[in-house]
Each structure stands twice: as C-alpha cells, then as structure tokens.
C-alpha positions as a Markdown table, in Angstrom:
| # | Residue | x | y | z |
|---|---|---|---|---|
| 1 | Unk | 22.5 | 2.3 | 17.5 |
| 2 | Unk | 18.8 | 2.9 | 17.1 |
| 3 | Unk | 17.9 | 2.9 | 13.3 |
| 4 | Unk | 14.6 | 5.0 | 12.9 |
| 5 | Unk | 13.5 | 6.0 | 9.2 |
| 6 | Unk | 14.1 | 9.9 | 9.2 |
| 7 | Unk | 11.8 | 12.5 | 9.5 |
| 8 | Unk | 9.0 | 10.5 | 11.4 |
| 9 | Unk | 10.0 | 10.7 | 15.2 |
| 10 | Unk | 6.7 | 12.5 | 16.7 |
| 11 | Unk | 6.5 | 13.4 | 20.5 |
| 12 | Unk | 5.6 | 10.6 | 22.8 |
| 13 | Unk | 2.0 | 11.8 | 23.4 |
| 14 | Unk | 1.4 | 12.3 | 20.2 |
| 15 | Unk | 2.3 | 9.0 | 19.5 |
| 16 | Unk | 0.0 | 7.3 | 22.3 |
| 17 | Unk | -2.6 | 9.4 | 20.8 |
| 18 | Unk | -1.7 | 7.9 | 17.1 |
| 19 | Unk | -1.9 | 4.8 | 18.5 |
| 20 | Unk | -5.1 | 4.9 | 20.7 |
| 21 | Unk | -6.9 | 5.9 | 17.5 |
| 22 | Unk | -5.0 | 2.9 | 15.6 |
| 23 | Unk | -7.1 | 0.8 | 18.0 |
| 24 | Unk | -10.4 | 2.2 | 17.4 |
| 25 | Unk | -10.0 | 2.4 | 13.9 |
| 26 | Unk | -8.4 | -1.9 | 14.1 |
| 27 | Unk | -11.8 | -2.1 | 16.5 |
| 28 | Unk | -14.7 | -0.5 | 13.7 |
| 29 | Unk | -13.0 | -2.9 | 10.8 |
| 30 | Unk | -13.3 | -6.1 | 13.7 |
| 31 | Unk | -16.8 | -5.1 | 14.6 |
| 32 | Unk | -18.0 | -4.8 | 10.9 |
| 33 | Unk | -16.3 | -7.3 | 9.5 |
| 34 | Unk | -18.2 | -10.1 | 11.9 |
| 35 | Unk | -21.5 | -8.4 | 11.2 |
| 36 | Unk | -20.6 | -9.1 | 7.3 |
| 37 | Unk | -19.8 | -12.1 | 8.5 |
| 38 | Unk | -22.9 | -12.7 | 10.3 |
| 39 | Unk | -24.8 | -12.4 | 7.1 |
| 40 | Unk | -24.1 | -15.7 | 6.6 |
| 41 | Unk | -27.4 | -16.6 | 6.2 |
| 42 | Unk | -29.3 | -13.8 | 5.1 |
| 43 | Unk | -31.3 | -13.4 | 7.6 |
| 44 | Unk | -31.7 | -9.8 | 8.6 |
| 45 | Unk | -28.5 | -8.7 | 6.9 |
| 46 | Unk | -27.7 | -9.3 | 3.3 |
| 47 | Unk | -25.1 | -8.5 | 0.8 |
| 48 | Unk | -27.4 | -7.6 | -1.9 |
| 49 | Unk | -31.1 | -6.9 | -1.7 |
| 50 | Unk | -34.3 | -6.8 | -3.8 |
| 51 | Unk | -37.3 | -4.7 | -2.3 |
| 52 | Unk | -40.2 | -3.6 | -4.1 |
| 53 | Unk | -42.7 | -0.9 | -3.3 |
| 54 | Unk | -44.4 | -2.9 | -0.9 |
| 55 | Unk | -42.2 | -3.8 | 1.5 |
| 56 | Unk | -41.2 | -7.2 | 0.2 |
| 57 | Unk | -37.4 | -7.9 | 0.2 |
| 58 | Unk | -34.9 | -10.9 | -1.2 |
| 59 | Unk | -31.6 | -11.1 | 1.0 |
| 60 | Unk | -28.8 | -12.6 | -0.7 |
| 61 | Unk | -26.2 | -13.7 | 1.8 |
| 62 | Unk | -22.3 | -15.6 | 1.7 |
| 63 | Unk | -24.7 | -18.8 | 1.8 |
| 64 | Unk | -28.0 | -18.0 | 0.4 |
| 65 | Unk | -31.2 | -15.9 | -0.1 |
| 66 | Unk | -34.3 | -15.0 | 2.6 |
| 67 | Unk | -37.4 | -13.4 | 0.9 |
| 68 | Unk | -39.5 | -11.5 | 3.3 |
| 69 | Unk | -43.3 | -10.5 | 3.0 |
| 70 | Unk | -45.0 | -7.7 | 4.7 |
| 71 | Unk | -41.5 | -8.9 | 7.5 |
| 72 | Unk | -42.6 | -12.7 | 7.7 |
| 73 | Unk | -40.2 | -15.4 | 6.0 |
| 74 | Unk | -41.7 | -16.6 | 2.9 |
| 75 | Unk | -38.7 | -18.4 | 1.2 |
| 76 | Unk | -35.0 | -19.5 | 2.5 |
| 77 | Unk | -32.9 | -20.7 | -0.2 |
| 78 | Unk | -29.1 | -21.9 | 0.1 |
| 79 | Unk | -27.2 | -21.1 | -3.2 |
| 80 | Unk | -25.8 | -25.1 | -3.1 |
| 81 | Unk | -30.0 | -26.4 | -3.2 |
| 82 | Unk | -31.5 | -27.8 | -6.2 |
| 83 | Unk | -34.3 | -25.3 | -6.0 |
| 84 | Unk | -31.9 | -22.1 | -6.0 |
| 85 | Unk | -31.9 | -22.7 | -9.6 |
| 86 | Unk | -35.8 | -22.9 | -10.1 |
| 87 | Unk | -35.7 | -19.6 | -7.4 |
| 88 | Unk | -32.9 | -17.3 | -9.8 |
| 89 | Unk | -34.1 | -17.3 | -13.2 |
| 90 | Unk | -30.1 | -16.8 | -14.4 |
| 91 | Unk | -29.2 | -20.6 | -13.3 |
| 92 | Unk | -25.4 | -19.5 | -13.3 |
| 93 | Unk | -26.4 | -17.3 | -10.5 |
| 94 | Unk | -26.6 | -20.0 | -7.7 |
| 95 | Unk | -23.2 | -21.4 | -8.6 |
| 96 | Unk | -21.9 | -17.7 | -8.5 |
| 97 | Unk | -22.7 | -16.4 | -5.3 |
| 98 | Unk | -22.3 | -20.0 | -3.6 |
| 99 | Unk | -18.3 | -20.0 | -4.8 |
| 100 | Unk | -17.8 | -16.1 | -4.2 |
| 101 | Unk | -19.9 | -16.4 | -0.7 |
| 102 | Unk | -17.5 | -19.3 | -0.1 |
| 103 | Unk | -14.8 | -17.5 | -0.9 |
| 104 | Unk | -15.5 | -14.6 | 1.2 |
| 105 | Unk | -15.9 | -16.9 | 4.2 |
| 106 | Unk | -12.6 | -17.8 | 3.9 |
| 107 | Unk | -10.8 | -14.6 | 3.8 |
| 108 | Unk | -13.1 | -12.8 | 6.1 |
| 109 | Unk | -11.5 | -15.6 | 8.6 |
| 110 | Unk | -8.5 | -15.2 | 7.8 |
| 111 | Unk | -8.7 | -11.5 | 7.6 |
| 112 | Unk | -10.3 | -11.1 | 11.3 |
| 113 | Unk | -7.0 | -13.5 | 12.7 |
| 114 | Unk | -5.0 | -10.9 | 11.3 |
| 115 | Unk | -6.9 | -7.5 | 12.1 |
| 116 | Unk | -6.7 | -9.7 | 15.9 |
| 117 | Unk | -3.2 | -9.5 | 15.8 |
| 118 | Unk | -3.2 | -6.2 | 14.8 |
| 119 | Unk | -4.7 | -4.8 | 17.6 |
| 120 | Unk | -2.9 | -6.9 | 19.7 |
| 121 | Unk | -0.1 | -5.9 | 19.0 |
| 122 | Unk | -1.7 | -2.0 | 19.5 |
| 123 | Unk | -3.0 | -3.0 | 22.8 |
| 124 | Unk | 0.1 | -4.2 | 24.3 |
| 125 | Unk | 1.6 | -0.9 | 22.9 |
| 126 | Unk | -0.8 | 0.8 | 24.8 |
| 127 | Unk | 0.4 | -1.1 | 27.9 |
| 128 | Unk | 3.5 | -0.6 | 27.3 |
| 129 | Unk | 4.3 | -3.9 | 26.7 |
| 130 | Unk | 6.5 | -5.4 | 23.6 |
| 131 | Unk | 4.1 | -6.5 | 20.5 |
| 132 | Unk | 4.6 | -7.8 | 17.1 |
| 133 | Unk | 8.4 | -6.8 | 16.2 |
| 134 | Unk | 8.3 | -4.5 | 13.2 |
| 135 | Unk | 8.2 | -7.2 | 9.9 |
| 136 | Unk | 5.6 | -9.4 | 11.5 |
| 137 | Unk | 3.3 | -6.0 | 11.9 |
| 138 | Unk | 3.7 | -4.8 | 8.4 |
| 139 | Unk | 3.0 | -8.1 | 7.2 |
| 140 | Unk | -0.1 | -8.5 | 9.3 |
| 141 | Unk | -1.2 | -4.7 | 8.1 |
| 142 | Unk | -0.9 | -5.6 | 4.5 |
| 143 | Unk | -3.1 | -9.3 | 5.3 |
| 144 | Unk | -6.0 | -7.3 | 6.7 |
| 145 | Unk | -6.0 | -4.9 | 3.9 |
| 146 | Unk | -5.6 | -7.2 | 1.0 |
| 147 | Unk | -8.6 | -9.7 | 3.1 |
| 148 | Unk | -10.8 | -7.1 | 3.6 |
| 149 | Unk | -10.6 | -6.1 | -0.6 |
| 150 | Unk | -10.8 | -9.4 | -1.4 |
| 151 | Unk | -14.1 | -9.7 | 0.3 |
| 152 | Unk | -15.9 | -6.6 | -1.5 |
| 153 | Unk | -14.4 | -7.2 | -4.8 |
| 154 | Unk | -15.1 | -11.0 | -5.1 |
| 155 | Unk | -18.9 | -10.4 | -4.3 |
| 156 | Unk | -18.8 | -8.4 | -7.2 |
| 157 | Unk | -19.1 | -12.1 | -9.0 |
| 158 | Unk | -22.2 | -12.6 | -7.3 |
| 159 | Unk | -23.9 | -9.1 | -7.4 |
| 160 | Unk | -23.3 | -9.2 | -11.6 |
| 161 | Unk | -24.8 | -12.5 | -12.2 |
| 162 | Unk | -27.8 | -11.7 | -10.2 |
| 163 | Unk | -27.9 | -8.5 | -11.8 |
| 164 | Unk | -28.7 | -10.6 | -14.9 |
| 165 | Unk | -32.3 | -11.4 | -13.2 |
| 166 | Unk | -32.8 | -7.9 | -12.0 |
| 167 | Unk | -31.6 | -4.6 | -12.3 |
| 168 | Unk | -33.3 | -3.2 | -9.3 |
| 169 | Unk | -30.5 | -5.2 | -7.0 |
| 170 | Unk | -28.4 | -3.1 | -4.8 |
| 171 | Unk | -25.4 | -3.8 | -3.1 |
| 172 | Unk | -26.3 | -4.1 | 0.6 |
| 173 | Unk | -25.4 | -4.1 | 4.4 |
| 174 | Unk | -22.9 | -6.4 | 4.4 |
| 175 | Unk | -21.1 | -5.4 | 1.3 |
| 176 | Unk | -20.9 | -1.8 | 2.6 |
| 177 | Unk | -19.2 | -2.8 | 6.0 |
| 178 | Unk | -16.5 | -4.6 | 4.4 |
| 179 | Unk | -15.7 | -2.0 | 2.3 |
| 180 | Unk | -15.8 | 0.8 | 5.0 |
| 181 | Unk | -13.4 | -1.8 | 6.9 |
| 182 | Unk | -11.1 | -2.1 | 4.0 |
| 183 | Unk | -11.0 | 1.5 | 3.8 |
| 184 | Unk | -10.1 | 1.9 | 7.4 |
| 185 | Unk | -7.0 | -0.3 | 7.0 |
| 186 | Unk | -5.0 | 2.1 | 4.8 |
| 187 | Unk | -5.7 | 4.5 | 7.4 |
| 188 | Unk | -4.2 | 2.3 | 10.0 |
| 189 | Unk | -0.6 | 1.4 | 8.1 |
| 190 | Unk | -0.5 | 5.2 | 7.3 |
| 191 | Unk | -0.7 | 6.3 | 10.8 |
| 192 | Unk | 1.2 | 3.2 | 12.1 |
| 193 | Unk | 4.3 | 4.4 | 9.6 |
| 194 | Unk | 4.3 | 7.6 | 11.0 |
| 195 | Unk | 4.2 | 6.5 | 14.2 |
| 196 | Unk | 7.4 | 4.3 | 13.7 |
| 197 | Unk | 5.7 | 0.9 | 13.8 |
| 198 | Unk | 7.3 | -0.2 | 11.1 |
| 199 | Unk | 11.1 | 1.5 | 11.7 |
| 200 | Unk | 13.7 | -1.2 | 11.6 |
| 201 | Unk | 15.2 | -0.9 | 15.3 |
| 202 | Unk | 18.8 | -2.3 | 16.4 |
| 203 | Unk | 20.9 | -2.0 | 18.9 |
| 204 | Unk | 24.6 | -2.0 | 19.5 |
C-alpha cells in the first residue's frame, strides 16, 4: 500500500517541472553561498563595507579587513592580528567579527555538504534514479535552511560592533548572498512537500 499525504499528488510533468526548478533554485543558494564564502579574505568581496566620497573603501570579511585607495591595497588586516585593534577604534570589534567570521566558516561548510546532498538527491530524481529516502531529505532541507540563517544572523555580531566605529557601514556583498540563499531554501522544502518528497512511502 502506497501511503502518500492527501491532497498533494500533482501530474508527473508537473512534477519534473517542480523538480527541475528545485535544482536551480538548490544551484543559486550553492553558487552564492561559495562566493560568501570566498570573501574569506576581503578581498574584492566583503560582508560589510565603508566607502567614502572618494572612492576609498574598508572590506570587512569572515577573516579580516582590506582598505582600498583610489582601487590600490593600502591596508590588510586579519581580525586575530595585534594591529586590528590599533586599526578598529572599538577594540571589542576585532574579537567580534574574528569569532562570528569563524563561526560562519563553519556552518557555511557544513551548510554547502548539505545543500550537496540536496541536489543530489534532485539530480538523481531527475534521472530517474532513487535519491535520499524521504527522512534523510527533510532533514537535509531543514540543515541548509537553519546553516544558511545562521550565517546572516551571526554576522549581525560583527556588523553591530563595528557599527560602534562608524555609522556609515553597510551590510555588503557577501551578507546579501547568504541571505538571498537562505531565502531560496524555504522555497525549496515548499515545493519539495508538494511534490511528495517528503510522503512516507510503503509497500505491502
């Protein structure tokens, strides 16, 4: 006996369709959550920036800060060096962004195994091929979701303590991509429960 939660059996095209734009949608969140990731450094892309009428911009990255003048490298300072303190006149503010940018190392990791597996398990739907059985899949929908929040909210930390040095900071690059890929995975678990990804199936 198949047991499919009522009310939520669509037509098999449909459901490729569903299921196609699962993908993309498991694809943008990948893609944008490396390039948050690859603000690592600062260098190009920050979290949080500082420019001033004349062109000149501070970087604040998971791992440290890059000013620019005029587009030439003037200063590259890790939140964990003695002179980041001397550099952010709130001295909490090094210690702050070096433990949330730690932090958000971590579960960007962790979240970009499990947004993998999640569009594994899509792809070999697509092929027609067995994937993650139902629990596994919910579980790994939730993961990505709760990573991906973790990462925008914890910078938060960061963004408020240098906020303390200057209120012309703005949340930045890398900060927006996570959260457009955190709002992209509530997206996916809606359109994967109406598609049936997460009906409990059983035979006798």
């Amino acid at each position: 006996v198949s047991l499919i939660l009522r009310d939520r059996q669509i037509p098999n095209k449909m459901a490729v369709y569903l299921n196609v734009l699962n993908i993309l949608l498991l694809t943008i969140s990948m893609v944008f959550a490396l390039v948050g990731l690859a603000a690592i450094d600062a260098q190009r892309i920050g979290w949080s920036q500082i420019e001033n009428d004349q062109g000149n911009t501070i970087n604040f990255g998971l791992t440290g800060l890059e000013s620019t003048e005029t587009g030439v490298v003037s200063l590259n300072v890790n939140y964990d060096d003695s002179t980041c303190s001397t550099t952010l006149p709130n001295s909490d503010a090094c210690n702050r962004c070096e433990q949330s940018g730690d932090a958000i190392i971590a579960f960007l990791v962790f979240g970009l195994a499990a947004n993998i597996a999640a569009l594994y398990h899509n792809g070999a739907k697509a092929g027609n091929q067995s994937g993650l059985s139902s629990i596994p899949y919910i579980f790994v929908s939730i993961a990505v979701t709760v990573f991906y929040l973790l990462c925008w909210t914890v910078w938060q930390r960061c963004q408020e303590a240098l906020e303390d040095n200057n209120d012309d900071i703005e949340l930045h690059t890398g900060f927006a991509l996570l959260f457009i890929s955190f709002i992209l995975m509530p997206v996916v678990v809606i359109i994967s429960y109406f598609n049936g990804e997460y009906s409990a199936q059983s035979s006798s």
